[in-house]
N, C-alpha and C positions, 0 to 999 in steps of 0.2 A: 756384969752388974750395970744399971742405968744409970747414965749419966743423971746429973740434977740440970736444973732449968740454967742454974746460972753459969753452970763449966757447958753447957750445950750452947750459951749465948758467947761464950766468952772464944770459943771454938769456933763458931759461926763469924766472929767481929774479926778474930785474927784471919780467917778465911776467906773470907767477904770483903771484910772494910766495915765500919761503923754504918756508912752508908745503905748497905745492900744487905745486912745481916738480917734485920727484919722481916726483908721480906723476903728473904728466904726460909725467914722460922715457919711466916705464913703460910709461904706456898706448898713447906712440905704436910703443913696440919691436917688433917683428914675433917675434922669437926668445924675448920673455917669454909662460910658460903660466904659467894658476892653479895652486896650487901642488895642489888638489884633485886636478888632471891625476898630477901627478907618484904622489901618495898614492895614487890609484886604482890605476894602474901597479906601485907596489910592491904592494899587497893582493895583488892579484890570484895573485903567484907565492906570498905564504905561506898566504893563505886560502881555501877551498874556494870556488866562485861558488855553491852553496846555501848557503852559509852567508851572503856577501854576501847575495844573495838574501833569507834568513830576515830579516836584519837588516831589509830595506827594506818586509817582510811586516809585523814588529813593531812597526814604528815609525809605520804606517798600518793597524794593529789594528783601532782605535776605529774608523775610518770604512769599514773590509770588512766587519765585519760589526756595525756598530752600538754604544755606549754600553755598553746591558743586555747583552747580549750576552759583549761584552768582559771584564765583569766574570764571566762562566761561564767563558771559556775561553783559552787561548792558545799561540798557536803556539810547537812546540818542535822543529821536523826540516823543511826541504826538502832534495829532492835528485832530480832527475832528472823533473822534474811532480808531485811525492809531496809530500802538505804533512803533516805529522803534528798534530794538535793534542790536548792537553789539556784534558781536561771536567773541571772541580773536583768532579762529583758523579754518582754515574750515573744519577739522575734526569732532570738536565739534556742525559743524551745522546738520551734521547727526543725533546726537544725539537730539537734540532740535527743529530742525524744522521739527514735524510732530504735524498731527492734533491733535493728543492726549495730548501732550505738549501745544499746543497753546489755546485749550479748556481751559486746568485745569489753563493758565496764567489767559485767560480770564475770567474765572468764578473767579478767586481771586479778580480780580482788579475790577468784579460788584460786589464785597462783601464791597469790598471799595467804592462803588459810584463812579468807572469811567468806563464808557460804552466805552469797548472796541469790536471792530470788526473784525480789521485787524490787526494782528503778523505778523511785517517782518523784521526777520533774516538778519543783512548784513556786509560787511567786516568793519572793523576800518576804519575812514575814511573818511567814504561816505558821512556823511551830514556834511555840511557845518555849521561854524560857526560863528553867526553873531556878 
């Protein structure tokens, strides 16, 4: 015969502790998701998946293309494999905008699960913001 919820809680507290009883009702429940699940689920219908995307671009910045680097430039537009990025200076686009540099972005960022294709270098600015 099944236990009822509250000789299951009261089983778990003497077991447990008051403490940790909880979460261990949680963790054995099959029907509870991280609530991150749920969150992800909602983005998704109000926000663009480049735009998820940029965010996850931005936030591992520093280690696509480096420290120094980082401090030249930064991502401001994916959509569609198109990464748009910002050069603070357009001396520094010399240094960044060759193929060699745009490979080694783009192999980081399919290391990360975003298929990129197009690297384009451009002044502060330029995209527009909605």
């Amino acid at each position: 015969m099944p236990l009822s919820k509250k000789d299951e809680d009261s089983i778990l507290q003497s077991w447990y502790g008051p403490e940790r009883a909880l979460d261990e009702r949680v963790s054995r429940n099959p029907q509870f998701h991280p609530f991150s699940d749920a969150l992800d689920k909602f983005m998704k219908g109000v926000v663009s998946e480049g735009a998820v995307l940029l965010d996850q671009i931005v936030s591992e910045w520093n280690g696509i293309v480096g420290a120094a680097n980082a401090k030249l430039c930064r991502p401001v537009f994916y959509r569609d494999g198109v990464l748009k990025v910002e050069i603070n200076h357009p001396a520094f686009k010399l240094a960044l905008d060759n193929p060699k540099m745009k490979t080694a972005i783009s192999n980081r960022l399919n290391q990360l699960g975003i298929a990129c294709e197009t690297i384009q270098f451009i002044p502060p600015g330029t995209v527009k913001k909605r």
